[in-house]
PyMOL CGO cylinders between C-alpha atoms (Angstrom):
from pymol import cmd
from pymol.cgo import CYLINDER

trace = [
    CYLINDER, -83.22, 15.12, -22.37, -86.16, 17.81, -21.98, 0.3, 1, 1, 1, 1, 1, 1,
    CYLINDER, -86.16, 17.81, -21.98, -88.46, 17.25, -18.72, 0.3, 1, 1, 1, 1, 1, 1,
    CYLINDER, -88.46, 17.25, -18.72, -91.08, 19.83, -19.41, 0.3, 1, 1, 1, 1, 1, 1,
    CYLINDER, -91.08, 19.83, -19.41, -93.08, 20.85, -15.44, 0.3, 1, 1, 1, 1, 1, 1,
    CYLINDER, -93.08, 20.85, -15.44, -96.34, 21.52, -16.98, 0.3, 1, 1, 1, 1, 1, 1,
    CYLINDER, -96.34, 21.52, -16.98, -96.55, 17.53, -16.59, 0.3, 1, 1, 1, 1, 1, 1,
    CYLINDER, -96.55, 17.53, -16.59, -96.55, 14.62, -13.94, 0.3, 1, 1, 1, 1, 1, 1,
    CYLINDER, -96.55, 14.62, -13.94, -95.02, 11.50, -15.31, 0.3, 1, 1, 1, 1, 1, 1,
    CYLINDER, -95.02, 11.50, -15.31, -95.12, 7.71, -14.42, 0.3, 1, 1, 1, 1, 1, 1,
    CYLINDER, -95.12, 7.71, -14.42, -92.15, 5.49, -13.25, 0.3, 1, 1, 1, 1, 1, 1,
    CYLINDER, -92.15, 5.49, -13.25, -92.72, 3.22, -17.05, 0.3, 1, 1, 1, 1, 1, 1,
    CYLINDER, -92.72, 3.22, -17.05, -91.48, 6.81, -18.10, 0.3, 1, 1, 1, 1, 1, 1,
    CYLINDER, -91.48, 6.81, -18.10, -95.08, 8.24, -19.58, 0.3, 1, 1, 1, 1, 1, 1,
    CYLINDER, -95.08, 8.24, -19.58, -96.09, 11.84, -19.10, 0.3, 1, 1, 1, 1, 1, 1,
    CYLINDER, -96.09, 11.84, -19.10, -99.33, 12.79, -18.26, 0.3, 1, 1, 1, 1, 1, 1,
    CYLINDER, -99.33, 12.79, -18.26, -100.70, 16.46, -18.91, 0.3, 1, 1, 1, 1, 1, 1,
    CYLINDER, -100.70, 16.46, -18.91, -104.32, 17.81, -17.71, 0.3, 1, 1, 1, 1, 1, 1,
    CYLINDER, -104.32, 17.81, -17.71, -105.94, 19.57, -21.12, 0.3, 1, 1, 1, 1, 1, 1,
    CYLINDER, -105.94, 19.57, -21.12, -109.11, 20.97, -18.90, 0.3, 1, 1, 1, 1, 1, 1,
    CYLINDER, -109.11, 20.97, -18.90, -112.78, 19.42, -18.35, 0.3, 1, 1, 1, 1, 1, 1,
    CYLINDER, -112.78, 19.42, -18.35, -114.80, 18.56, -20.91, 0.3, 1, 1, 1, 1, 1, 1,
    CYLINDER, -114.80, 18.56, -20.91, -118.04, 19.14, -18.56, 0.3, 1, 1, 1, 1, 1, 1,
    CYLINDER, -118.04, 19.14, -18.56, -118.21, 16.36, -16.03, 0.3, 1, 1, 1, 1, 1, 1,
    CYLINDER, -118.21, 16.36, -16.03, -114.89, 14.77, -16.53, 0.3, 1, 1, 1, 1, 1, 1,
    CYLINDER, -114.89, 14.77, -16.53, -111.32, 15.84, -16.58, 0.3, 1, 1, 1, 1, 1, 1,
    CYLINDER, -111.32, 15.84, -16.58, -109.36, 15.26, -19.97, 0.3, 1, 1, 1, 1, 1, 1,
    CYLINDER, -109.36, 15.26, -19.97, -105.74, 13.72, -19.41, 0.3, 1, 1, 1, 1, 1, 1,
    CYLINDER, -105.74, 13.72, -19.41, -103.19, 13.66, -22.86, 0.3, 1, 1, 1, 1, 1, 1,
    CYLINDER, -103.19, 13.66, -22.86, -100.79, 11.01, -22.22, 0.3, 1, 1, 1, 1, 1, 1,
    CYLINDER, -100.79, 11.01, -22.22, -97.75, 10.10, -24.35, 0.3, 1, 1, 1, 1, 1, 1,
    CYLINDER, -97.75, 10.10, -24.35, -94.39, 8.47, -23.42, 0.3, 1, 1, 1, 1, 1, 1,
    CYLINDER, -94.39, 8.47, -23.42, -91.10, 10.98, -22.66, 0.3, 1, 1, 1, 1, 1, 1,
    CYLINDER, -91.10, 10.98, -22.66, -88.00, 11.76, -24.42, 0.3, 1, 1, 1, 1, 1, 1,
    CYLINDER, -88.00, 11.76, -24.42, -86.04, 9.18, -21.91, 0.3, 1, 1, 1, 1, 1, 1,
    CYLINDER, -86.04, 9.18, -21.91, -88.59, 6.77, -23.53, 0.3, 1, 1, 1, 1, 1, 1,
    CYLINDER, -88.59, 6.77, -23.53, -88.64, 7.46, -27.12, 0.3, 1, 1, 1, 1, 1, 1,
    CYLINDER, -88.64, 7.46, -27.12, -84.47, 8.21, -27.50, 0.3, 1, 1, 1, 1, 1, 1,
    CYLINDER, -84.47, 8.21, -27.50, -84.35, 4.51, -25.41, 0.3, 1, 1, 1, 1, 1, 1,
    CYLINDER, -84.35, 4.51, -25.41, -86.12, 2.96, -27.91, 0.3, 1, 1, 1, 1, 1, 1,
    CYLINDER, -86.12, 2.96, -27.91, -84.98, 4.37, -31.05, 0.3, 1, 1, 1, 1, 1, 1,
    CYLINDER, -84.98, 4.37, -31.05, -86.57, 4.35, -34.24, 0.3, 1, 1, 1, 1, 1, 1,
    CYLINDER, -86.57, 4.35, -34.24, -90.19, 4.01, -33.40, 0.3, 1, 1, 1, 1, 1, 1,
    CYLINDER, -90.19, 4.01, -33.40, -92.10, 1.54, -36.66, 0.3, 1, 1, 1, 1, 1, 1,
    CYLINDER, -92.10, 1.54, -36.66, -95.36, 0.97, -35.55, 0.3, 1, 1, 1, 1, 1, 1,
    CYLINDER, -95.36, 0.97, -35.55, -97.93, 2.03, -32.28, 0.3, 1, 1, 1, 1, 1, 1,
    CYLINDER, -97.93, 2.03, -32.28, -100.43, -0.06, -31.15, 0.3, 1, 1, 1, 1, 1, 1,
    CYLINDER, -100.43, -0.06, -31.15, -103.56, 1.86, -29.24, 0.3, 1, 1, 1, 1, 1, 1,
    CYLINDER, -103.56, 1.86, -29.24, -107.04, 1.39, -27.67, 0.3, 1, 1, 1, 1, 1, 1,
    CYLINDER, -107.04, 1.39, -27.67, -110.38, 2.00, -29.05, 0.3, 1, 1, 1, 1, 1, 1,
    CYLINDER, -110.38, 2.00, -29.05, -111.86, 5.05, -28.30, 0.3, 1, 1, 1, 1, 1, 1,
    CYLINDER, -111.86, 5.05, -28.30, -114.51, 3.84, -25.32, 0.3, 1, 1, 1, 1, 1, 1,
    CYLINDER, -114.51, 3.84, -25.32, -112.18, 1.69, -23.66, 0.3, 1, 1, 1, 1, 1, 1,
    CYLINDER, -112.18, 1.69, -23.66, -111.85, 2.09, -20.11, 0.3, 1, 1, 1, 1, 1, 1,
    CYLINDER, -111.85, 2.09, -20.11, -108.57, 1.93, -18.52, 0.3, 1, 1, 1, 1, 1, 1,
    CYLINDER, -108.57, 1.93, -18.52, -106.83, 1.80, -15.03, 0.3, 1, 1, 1, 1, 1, 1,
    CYLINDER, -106.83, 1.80, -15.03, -103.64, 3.29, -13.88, 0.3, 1, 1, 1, 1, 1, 1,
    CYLINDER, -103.64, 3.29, -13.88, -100.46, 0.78, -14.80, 0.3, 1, 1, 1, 1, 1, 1,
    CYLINDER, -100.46, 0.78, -14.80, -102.34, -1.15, -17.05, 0.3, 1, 1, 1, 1, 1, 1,
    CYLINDER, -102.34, -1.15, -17.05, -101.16, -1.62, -20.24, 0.3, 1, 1, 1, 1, 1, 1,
    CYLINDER, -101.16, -1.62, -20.24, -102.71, 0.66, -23.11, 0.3, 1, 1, 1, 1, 1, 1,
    CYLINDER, -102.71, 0.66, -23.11, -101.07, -0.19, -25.94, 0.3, 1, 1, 1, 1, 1, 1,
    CYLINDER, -101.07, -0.19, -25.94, -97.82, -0.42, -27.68, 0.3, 1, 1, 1, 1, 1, 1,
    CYLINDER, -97.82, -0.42, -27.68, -94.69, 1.06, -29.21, 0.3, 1, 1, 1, 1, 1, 1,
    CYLINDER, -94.69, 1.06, -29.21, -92.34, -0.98, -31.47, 0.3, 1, 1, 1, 1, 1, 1,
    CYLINDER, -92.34, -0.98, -31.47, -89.10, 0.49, -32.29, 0.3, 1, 1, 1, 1, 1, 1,
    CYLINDER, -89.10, 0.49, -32.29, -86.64, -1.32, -34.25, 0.3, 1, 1, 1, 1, 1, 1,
    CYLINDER, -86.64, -1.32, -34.25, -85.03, -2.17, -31.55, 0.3, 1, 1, 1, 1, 1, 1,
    CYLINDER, -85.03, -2.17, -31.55, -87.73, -3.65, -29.07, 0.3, 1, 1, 1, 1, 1, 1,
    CYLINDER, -87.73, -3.65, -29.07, -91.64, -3.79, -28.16, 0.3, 1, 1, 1, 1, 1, 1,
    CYLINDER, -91.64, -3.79, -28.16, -92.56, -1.79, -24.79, 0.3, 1, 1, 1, 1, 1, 1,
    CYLINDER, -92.56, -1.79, -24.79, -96.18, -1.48, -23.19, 0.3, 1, 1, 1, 1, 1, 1,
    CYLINDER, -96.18, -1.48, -23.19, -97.61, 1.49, -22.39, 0.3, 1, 1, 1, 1, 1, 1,
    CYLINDER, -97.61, 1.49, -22.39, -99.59, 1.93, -19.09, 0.3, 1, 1, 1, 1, 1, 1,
    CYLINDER, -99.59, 1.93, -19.09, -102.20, 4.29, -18.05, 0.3, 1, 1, 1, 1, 1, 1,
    CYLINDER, -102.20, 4.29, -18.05, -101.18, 6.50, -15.74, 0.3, 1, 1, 1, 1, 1, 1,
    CYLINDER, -101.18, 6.50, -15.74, -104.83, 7.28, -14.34, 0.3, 1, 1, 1, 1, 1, 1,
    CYLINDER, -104.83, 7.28, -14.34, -107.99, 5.70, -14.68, 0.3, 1, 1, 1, 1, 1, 1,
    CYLINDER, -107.99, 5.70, -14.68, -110.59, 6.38, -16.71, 0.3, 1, 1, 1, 1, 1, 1,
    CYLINDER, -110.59, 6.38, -16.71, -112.44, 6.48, -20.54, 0.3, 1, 1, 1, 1, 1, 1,
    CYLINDER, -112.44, 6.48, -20.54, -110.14, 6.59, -23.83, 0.3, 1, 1, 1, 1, 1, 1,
    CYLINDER, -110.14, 6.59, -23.83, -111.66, 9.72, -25.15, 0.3, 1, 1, 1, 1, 1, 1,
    CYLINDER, -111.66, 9.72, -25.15, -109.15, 9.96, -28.06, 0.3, 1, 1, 1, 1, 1, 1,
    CYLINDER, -109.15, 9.96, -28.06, -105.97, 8.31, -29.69, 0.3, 1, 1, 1, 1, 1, 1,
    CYLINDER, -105.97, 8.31, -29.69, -103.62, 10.07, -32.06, 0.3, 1, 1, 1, 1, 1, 1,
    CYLINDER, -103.62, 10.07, -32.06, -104.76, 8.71, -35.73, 0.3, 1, 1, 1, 1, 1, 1,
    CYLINDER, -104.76, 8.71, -35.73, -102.01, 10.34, -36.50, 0.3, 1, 1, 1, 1, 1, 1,
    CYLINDER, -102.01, 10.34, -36.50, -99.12, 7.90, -35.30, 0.3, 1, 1, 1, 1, 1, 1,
    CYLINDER, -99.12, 7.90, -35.30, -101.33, 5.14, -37.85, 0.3, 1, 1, 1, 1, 1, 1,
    CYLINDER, -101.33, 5.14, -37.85, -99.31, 6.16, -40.81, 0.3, 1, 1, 1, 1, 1, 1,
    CYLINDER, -99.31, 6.16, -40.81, -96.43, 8.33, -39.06, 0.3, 1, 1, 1, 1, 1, 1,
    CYLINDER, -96.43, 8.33, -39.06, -95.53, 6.69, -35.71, 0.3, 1, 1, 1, 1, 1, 1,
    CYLINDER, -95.53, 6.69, -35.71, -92.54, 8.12, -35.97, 0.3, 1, 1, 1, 1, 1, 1,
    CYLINDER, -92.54, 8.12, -35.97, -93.89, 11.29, -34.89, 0.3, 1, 1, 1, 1, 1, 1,
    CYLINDER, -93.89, 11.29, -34.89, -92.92, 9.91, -31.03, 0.3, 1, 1, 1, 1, 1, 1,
    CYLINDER, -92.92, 9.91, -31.03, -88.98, 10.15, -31.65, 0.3, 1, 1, 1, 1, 1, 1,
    CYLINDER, -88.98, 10.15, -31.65, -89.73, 13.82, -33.14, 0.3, 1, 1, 1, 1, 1, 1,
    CYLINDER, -89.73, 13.82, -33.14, -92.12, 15.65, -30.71, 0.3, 1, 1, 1, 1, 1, 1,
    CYLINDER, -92.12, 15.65, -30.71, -92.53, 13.05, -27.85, 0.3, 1, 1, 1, 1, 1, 1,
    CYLINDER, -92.53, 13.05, -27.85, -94.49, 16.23, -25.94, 0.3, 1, 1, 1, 1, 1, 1,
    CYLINDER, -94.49, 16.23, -25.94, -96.34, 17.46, -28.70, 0.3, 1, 1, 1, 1, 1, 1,
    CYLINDER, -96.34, 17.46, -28.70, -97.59, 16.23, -31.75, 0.3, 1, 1, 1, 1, 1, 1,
    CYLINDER, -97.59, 16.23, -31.75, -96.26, 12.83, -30.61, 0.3, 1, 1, 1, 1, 1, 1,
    CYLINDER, -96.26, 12.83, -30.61, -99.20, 12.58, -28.05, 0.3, 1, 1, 1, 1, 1, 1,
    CYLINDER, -99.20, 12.58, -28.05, -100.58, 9.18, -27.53, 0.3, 1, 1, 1, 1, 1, 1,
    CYLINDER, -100.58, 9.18, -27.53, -104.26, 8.69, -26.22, 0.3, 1, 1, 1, 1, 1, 1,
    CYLINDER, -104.26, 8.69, -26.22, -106.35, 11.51, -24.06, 0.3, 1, 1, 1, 1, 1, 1,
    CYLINDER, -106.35, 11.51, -24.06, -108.22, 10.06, -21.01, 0.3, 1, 1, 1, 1, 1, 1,
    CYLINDER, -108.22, 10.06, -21.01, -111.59, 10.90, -19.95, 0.3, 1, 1, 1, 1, 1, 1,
    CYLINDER, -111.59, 10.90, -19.95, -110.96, 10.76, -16.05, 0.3, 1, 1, 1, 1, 1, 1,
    CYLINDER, -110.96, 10.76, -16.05, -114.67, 11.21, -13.94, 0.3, 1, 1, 1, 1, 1, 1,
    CYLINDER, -114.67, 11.21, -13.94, -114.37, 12.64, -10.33, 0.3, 1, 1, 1, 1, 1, 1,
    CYLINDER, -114.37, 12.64, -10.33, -114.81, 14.76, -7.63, 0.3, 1, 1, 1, 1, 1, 1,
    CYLINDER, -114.81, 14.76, -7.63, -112.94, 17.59, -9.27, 0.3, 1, 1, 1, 1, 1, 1,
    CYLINDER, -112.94, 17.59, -9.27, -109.03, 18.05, -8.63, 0.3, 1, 1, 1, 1, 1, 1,
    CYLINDER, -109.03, 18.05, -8.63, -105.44, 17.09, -10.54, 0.3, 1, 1, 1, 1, 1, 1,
    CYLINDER, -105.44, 17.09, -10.54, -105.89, 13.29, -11.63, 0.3, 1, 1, 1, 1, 1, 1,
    CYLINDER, -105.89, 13.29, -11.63, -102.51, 13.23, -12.15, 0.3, 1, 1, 1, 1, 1, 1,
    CYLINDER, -102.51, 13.23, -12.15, -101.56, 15.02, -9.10, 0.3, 1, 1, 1, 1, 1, 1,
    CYLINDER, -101.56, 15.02, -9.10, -100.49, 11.54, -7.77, 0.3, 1, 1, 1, 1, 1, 1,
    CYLINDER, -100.49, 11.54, -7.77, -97.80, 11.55, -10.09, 0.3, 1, 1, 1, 1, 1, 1,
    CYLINDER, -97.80, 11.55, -10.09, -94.35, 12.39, -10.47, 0.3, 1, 1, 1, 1, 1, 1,
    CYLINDER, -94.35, 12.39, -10.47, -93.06, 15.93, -10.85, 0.3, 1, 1, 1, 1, 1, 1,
    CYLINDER, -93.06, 15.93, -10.85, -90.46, 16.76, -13.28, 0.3, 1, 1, 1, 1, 1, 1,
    CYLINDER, -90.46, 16.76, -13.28, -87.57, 17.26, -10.80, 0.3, 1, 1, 1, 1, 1, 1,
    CYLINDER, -87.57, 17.26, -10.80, -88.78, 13.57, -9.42, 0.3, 1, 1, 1, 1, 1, 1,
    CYLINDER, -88.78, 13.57, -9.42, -88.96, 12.04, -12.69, 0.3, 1, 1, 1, 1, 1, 1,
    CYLINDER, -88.96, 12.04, -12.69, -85.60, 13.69, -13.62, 0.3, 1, 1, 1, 1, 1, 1,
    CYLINDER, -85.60, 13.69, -13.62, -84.06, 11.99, -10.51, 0.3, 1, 1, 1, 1, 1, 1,
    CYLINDER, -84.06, 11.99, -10.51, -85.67, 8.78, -11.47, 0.3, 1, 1, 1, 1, 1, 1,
    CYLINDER, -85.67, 8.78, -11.47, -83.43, 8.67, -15.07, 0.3, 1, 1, 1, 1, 1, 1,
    CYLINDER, -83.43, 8.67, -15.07, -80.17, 9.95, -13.54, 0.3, 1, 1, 1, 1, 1, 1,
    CYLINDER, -80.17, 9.95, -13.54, -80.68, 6.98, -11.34, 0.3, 1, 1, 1, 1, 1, 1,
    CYLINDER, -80.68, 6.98, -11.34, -80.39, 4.72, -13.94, 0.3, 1, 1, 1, 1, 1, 1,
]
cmd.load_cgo(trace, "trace")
């Protein structure tokens, strides 16, 4: 399973990458990892929030249905839904292909004194250690 380091990830197995500042606010891409997606299977349908909604970290954003289960997916910092990935509307399937790419899920509009948002989360080697755990 690939654990790219340019992101932190979240213990409910999402990654979390910075993209940059869009001014005032830092913008966060979020999706869930390969763990995730190849645990799940054959992903059928995603369920996300509206552009505007505002979100805290471990709540649930949304969800992914696989034809094997439903799972939640949390936010893994807090702030403004600045985009979701229209694309995973007709081709959700997307996820199981490029989980760190074109699978993204929502981006995050995170207002603050300047710093990593995510910097709070867990590295790759961390997150690694979490799966071989279980």
């Amino acid at each position: 399973m690939a654990t790219p380091d340019d992101r932190r990830y979240t213990d409910q197995h999402e990654w979390a990458l910075v993209q940059g500042t869009d001014g005032t606010a830092t913008v966060v891409r979020v999706g869930i990892t390969d763990h995730a997606q190849d645990a799940l299977g054959d992903i059928v349908f995603v369920q996300l929030p509206a552009v505007g909604d505002e979100v805290g970290p471990g709540t649930p954003i949304g969800e992914v249905e696989s034809t094997k289960s439903v799972s939640d997916v949390y936010a893994p910092v807090a702030g403004v839904v600045a985009a979701v990935n229209e694309t995973l509307n007709d081709a959700p399937e997307t996820i199981n292909a490029d989980p760190y790419g074109a699978g993204w899920l929502v981006e995050i509009s995170v207002i603050g004194e300047g710093g990593d948002p995510t910097g709070a989360l867990l590295d790759a080697d961390a997150y690694q250690a979490l799966v071989d755990a279980s």
